[in-house]
C-alpha positions in Angstrom: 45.2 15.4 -165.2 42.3 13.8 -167.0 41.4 14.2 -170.9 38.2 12.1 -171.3 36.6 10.6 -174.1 33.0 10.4 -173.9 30.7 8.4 -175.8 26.8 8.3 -175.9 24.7 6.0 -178.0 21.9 4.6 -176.0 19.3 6.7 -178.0 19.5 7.6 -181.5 21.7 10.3 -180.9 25.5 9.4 -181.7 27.6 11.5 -179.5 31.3 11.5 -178.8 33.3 14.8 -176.6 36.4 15.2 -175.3 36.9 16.8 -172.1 39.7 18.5 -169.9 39.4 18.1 -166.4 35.6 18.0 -166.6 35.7 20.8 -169.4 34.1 19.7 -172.9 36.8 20.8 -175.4 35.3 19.2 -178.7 32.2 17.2 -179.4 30.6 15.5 -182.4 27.1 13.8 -182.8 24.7 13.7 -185.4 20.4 12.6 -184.8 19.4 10.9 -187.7 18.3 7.2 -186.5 20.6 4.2 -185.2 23.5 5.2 -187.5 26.3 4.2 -184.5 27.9 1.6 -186.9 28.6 4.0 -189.3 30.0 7.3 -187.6 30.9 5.9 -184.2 34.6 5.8 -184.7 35.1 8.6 -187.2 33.1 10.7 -184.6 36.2 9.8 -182.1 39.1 10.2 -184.5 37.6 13.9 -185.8 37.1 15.2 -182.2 40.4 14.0 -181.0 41.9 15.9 -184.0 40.1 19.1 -183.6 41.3 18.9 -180.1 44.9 18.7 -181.6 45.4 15.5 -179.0 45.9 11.8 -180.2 44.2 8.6 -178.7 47.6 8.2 -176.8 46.6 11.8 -174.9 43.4 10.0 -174.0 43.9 9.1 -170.2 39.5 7.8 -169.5 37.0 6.3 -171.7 33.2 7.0 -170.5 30.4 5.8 -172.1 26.1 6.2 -171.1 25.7 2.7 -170.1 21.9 2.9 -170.8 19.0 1.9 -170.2 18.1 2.0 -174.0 18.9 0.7 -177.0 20.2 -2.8 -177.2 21.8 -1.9 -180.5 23.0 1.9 -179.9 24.4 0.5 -176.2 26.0 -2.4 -177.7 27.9 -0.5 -180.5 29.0 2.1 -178.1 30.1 0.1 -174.7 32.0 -2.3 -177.4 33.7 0.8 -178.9 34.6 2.3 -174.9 35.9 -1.5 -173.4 37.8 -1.6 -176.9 39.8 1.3 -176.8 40.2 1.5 -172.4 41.6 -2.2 -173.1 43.9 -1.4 -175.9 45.3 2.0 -174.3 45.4 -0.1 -171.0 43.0 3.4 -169.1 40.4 3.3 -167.1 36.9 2.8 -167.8 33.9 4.8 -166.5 30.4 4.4 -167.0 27.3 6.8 -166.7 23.7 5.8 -166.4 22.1 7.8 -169.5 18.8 8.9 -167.1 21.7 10.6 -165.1 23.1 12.1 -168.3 19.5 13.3 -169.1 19.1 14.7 -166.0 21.9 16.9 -166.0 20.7 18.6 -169.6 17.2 19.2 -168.1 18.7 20.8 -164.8 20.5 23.7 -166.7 17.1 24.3 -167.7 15.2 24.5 -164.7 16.4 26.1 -162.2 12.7 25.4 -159.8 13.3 23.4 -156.7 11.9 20.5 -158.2 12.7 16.8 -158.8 13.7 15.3 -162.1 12.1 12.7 -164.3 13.6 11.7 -167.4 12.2 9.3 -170.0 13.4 6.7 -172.5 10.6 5.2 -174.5 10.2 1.8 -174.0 7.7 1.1 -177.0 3.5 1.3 -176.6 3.0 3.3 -172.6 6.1 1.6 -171.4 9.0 4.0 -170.4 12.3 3.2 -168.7 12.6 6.0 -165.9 14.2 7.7 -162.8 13.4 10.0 -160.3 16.4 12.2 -159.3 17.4 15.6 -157.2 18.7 18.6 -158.4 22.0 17.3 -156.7 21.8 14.2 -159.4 21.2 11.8 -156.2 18.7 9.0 -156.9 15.5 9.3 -155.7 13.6 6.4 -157.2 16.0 4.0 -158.9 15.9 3.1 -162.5 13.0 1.0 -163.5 10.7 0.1 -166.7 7.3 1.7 -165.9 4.0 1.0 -167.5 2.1 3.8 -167.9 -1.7 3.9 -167.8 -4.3 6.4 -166.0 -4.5 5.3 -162.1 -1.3 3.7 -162.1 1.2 6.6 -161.7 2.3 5.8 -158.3 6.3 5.7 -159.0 5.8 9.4 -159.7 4.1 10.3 -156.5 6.8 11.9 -154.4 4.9 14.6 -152.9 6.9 17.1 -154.6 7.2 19.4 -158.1 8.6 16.9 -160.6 10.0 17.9 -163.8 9.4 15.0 -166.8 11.4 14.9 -170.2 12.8 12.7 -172.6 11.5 11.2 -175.7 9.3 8.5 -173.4 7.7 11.6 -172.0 5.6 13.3 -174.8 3.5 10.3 -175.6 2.0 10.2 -171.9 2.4 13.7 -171.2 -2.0 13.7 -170.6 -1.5 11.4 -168.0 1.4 13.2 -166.6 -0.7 16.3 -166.7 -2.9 15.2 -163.8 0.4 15.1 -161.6 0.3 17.8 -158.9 2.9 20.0 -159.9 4.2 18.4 -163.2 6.2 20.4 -165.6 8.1 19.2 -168.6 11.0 19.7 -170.9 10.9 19.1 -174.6 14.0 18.1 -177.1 16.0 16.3 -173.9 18.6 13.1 -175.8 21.6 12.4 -173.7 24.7 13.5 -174.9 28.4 13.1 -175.1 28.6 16.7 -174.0 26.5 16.2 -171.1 29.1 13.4 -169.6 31.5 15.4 -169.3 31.5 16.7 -165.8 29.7 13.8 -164.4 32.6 11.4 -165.3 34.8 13.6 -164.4 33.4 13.8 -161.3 33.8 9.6 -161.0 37.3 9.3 -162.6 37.9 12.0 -158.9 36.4 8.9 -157.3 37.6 6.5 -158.9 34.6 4.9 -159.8 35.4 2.6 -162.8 34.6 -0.8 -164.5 36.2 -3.8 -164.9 36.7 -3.4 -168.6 37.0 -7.4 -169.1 33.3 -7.6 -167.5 31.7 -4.8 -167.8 28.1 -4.7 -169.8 25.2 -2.3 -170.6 22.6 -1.9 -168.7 20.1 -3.1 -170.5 17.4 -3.1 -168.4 14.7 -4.9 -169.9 16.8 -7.8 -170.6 17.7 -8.0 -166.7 13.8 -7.5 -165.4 13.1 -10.4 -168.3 15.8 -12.8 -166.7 14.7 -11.8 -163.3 11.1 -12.9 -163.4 13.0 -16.0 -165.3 14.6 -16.8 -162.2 12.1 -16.4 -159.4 
């Protein structure tokens, strides 16, 4: 059996569910800026009580372990090694593009490929490409956007864009053969729910002791660092 609690605060969205087996059985979340530090842990005692469980039931801890905000991903990964540690339960983690792209495909049902978004500031986006199958396509990466350089996106095939990095280069996105796009897309709590379950099946976790977000930019800035 697996009751999991799912947490997502890479964006501005702060978003907590509970699922059974895969099913989402309660959910909280609220959109109204980086407000984590505030509701984060009374989002996870209210939707463990309206589930009638207690943290004790709780058997995973999943959390969107970015890219995206440095503060929104700090606050929530602290909050998921936090409780996995003190409840001694596995940890799982799910890359928030994924998460995305599992909203957008319940609403497009085209055979296409799926783009989401996370600004990034200015034409900088952090992105994916990924199949209707959630397999990755084109690995996560920080992309600058600008018109002539949009060859990350050239896959020969329809591709779907969404996300809140999306609308401010959706002209440029326009001149994509085949582009289509999806507005109001923030990853949330709800949307983890099957894909963790789906990795607590495989036993896909973290070592909670070491485990960190994915910050992204912070990696390619220590990469270049190093060469």
């Amino acid at each position: 059996m697996s009751l999991i609690l799912n947490i997502e605060t890479s964006t501005t969205l702060c978003s907590v569910s509970l699922a059974k087996e895969g099913k989402l059985i309660a959910s909280k979340e609220v959109n109204e800026g980086y407000t984590h530090a505030e509701n984060l842990h009374v989002f996870i005692e209210e939707v463990i009580a309206k589930a009638g469980s207690t943290v004790k039931d709780l058997n995973v801890i999943a959390v969107g372990s970015g890219p995206g905000s440095y503060t929104g991903l700090r606050i929530g990964v602290s909050a998921a090694k936090g409780l996995a540690y003190a409840l001694q339960i596995p940890l799982i983690a799910v890359n928030t593009l994924q998460t995305m792209t599992a909203m957008a495909i319940l609403q497009n049902k085209a055979d296409v490929l799926f783009c989401p978004m996370l600004d990034a500031r200015r034409m900088e986006v952090y992105t994916a490409i990924f199949d209707r199958s959630l397999n990755t396509v084109k690995a996560t990466s920080a992309q600058i956007l600008s018109e002539g350089e949009l060859n990350f996106f050239d896959t020969g095939k329809p591709i779907c864009f969404f996300g809140d990095g999306m609308p401010k280069c959706k002209e440029l996105l326009k001149s994509i053969q085949q582009a289509s796009f999806i507005d109001n897309i923030v990853p949330s709590a709800a949307a983890l729910a099957e894909i963790s379950y789906q990795k607590f099946k495989k036993e896909q976790f973290e070592d909670v002791a070491y485990f960190e977000p994915f910050y992204l930019k912070d990696f390619l800035v220590n990469s270049k660092t190093t060469k």
